[in-house]
DRENZAVEX-295856 format. One record per residue (C-alpha): residue number from 1; z, y negated, x negated. Coordinates in pm, 1 decimal. Each point is the difference from the previous one (the first is absolute). Layout:
<recs>
i  c3  c2  c1
NUM  Z  Y  X
...
</recs>
This chain:
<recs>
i  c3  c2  c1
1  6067.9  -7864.2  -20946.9
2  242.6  288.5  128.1
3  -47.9  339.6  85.5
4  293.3  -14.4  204.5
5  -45.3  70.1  384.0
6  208.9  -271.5  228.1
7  87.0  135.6  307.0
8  140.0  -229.2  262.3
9  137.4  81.6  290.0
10  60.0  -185.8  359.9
11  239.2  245.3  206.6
12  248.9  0.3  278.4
13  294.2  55.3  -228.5
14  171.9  171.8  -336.6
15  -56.4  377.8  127.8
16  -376.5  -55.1  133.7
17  -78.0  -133.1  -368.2
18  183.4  323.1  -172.0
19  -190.3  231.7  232.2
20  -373.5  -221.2  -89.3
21  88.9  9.8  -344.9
22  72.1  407.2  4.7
23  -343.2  -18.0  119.0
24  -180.0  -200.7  -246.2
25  188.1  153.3  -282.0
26  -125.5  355.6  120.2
27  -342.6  -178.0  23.9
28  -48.3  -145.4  -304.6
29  167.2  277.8  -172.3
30  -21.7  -81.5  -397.8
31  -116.0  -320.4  53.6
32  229.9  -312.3  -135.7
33  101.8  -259.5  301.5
34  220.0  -261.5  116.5
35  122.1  29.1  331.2
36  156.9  -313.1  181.0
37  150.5  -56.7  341.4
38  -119.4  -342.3  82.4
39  192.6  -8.9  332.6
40  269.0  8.9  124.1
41  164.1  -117.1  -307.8
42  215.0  248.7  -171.9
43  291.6  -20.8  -315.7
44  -69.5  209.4  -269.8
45  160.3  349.5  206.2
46  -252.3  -81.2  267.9
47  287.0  -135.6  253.3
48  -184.6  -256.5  221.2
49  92.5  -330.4  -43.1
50  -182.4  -102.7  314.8
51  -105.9  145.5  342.8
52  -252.3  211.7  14.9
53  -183.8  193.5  275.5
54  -392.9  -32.0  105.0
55  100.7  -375.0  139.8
56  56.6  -87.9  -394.7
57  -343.9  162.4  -58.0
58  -125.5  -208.4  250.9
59  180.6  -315.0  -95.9
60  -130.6  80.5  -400.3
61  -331.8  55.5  113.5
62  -57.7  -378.7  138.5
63  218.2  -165.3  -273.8
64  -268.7  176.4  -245.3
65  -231.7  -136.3  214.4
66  124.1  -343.2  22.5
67  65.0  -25.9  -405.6
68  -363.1  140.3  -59.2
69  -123.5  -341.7  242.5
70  -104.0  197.7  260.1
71  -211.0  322.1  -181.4
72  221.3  331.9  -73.2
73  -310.8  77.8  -288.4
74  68.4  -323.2  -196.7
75  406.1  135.0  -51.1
76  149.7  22.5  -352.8
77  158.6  281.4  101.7
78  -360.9  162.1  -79.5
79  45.5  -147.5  -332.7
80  340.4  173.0  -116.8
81  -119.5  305.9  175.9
82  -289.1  264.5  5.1
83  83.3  129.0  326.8
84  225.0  -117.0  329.1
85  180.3  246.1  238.6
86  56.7  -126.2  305.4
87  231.4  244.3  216.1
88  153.0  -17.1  404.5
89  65.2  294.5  168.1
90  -210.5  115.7  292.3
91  297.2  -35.2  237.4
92  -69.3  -369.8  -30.6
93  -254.9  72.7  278.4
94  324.8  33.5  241.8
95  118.0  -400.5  -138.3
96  -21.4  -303.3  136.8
97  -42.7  -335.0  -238.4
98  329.4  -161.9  237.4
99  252.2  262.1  -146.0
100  -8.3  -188.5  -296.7
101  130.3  -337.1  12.8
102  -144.5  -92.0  -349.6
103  -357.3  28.3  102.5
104  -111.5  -318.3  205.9
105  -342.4  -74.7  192.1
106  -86.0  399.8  -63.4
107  -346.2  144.2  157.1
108  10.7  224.5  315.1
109  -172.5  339.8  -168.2
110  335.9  174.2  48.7
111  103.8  258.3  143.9
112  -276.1  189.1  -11.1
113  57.5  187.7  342.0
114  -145.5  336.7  -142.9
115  244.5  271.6  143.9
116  -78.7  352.7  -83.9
117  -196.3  176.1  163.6
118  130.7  298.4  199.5
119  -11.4  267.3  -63.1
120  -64.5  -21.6  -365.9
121  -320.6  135.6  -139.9
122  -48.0  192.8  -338.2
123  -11.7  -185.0  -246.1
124  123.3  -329.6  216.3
125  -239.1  -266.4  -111.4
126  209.3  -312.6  180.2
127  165.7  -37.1  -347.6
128  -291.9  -107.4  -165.0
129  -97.4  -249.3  255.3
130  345.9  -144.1  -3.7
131  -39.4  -57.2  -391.4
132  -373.5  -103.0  62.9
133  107.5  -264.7  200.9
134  283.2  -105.7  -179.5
135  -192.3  -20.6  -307.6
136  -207.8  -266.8  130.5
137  330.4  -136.1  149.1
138  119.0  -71.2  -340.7
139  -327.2  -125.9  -140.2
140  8.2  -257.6  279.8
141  364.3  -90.0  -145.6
142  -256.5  -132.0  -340.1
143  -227.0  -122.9  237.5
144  -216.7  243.1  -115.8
145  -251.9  268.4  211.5
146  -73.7  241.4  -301.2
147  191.2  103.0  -248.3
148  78.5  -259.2  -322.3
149  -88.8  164.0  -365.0
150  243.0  162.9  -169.9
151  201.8  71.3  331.1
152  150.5  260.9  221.8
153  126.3  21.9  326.1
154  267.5  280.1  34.4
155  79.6  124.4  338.8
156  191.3  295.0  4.2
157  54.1  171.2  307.1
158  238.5  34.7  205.2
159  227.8  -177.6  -344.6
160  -16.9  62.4  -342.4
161  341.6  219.0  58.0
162  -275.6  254.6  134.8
163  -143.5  2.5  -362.2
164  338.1  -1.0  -160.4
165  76.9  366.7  221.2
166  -278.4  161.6  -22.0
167  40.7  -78.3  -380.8
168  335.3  98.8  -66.7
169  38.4  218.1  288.3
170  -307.7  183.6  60.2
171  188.7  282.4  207.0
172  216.9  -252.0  254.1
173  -62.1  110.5  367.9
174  -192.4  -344.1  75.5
175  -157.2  32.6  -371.6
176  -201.4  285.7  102.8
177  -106.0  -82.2  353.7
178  -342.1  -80.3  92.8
179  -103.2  -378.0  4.2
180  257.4  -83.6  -204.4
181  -119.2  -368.8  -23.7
182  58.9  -8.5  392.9
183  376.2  67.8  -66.2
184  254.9  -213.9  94.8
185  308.4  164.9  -133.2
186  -73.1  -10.0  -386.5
187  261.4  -265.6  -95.8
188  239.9  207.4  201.5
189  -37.8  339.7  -177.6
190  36.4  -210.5  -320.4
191  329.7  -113.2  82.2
192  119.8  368.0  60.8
193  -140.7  16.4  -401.5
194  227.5  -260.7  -124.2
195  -317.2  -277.6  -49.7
196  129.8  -243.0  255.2
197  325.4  -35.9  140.5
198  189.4  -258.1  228.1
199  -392.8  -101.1  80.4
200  -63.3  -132.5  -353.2
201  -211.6  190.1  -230.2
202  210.6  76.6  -323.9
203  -235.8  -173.7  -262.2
204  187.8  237.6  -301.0
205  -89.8  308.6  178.8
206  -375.9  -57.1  10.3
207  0.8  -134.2  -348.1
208  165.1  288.4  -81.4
209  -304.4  251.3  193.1
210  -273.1  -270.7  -119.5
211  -110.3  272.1  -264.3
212  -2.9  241.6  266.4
213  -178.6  -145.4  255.2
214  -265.4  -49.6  -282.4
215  -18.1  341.8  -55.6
216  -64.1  89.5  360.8
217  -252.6  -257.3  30.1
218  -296.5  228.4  59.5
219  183.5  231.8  272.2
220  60.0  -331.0  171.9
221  -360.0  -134.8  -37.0
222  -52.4  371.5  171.9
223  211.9  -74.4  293.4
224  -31.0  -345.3  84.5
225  -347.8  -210.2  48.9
226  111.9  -338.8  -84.2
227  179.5  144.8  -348.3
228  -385.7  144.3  -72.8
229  -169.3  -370.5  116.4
230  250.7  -132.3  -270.9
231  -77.2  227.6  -257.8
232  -384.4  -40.8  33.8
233  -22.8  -388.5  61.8
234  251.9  -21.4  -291.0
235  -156.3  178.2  -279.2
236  -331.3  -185.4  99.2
237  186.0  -338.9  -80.6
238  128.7  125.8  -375.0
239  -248.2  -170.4  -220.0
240  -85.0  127.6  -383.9
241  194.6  -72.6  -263.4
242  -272.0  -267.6  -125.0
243  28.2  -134.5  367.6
244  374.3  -66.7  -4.8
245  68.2  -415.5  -78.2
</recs>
């Protein structure tokens, strides 16, 4: 039996799985763990080496399904790991299933059709009921209606650039703003920071501001909801040492 904590991790690509792990590490803090990025596949400098994007969430979610013979709970995956992070973006809410030509005979629960509500109250609380809702969105993906042991859903809001800015960035115009999980322009200001360029979201630089964005971690949990939800229903998945298979 190990003491080792195995972390593994279902996200929408490379960058989303730097800025989870930043998260766990600051969590877990002296604790010993494995993190691995079960999808999309990566090489060994985290390049993906297949598409990504919440419709490869999607797609991973029923193929789990479908290897486990029809129950998400009876997965190894829950063998070679203590705890699953399953992560889309809350701007998923604005997708529809036919944008994706890899995903066939999809469900009709998006879009959600949940504009925001004008004008915007203090704090907004449409951000929460966008991840509410897409929370059981994604269970429904395992064919699940509560959540699985050893399993999160992660929903940041608007992305998980907004985590990434308020962590590196904490004084950025749109970092300080009210509702910052409302905002729409976070991957923007984070191209004007060198993090994504051409569109693409340079892998190297957030590797390079993973220890960073760990060290923020608790400024971010102060700023954005969903980062808080994932702190909380994280820590209350880490089993004891004597726990850990």
């Amino acid at each position: 039996m190990s003491d080792l904590l195995r972390v593994g991790f279902v996200a929408e690509g490379p960058t989303d799985f730097v800025a989870l792990n930043a998260a766990v590490s600051a969590l877990l803090g002296e604790v010993d763990y494995t993190p691995t990025l079960i999808s999309p596949l990566v090489d060994k400098s985290l390049a993906a080496q297949t598409g990504g994007g919440w419709a490869k969430v999607y797609l991973w979610c029923r193929q789990m399904l479908a290897d486990a013979g029809g129950d998400a709970r009876k997965s190894d995956i829950f063998t070679k790991h203590e705890i699953l992070v399953i992560q889309v973006d809350a701007d998923v809410a604005d997708k529809k299933y036919t944008d994706d030509q890899r995903i066939t005979n999809p469900p009709h629960d998006l879009p959600l059709n949940m504009p925001c509500d004008k004008p915007c109250k203090t704090p907004c609380p449409r951000p929460r009921e966008i991840t509410d809702a897409l929370r059981t969105i994604v269970l429904g993906w395992l064919n699940e209606a509560a959540m699985p042991p050893k399993t999160l859903v992660s929903i940041p809001s608007r992305s998980i650039e907004t985590w990434v800015l308020v962590a590196l960035f904490p004084d950025d115009p749109t970092a300080v703003r009210p509702n910052i999980e409302c905002r729409r322009d976070c991957e923007v200001r984070l191209k004007t920071h060198g993090l994504i360029k051409s569109g693409q979201k340079l892998i190297k630089e957030y590797r390079a501001n993973e220890g960073a964005m760990a060290t923020a971690w608790g400024h971010v949990r102060e700023r954005c909801g969903e980062a808080e939800r994932f702190s909380q229903e994280f820590l209350a998945l880490v089993p004891p040492p004597t726990n850990r298979a």
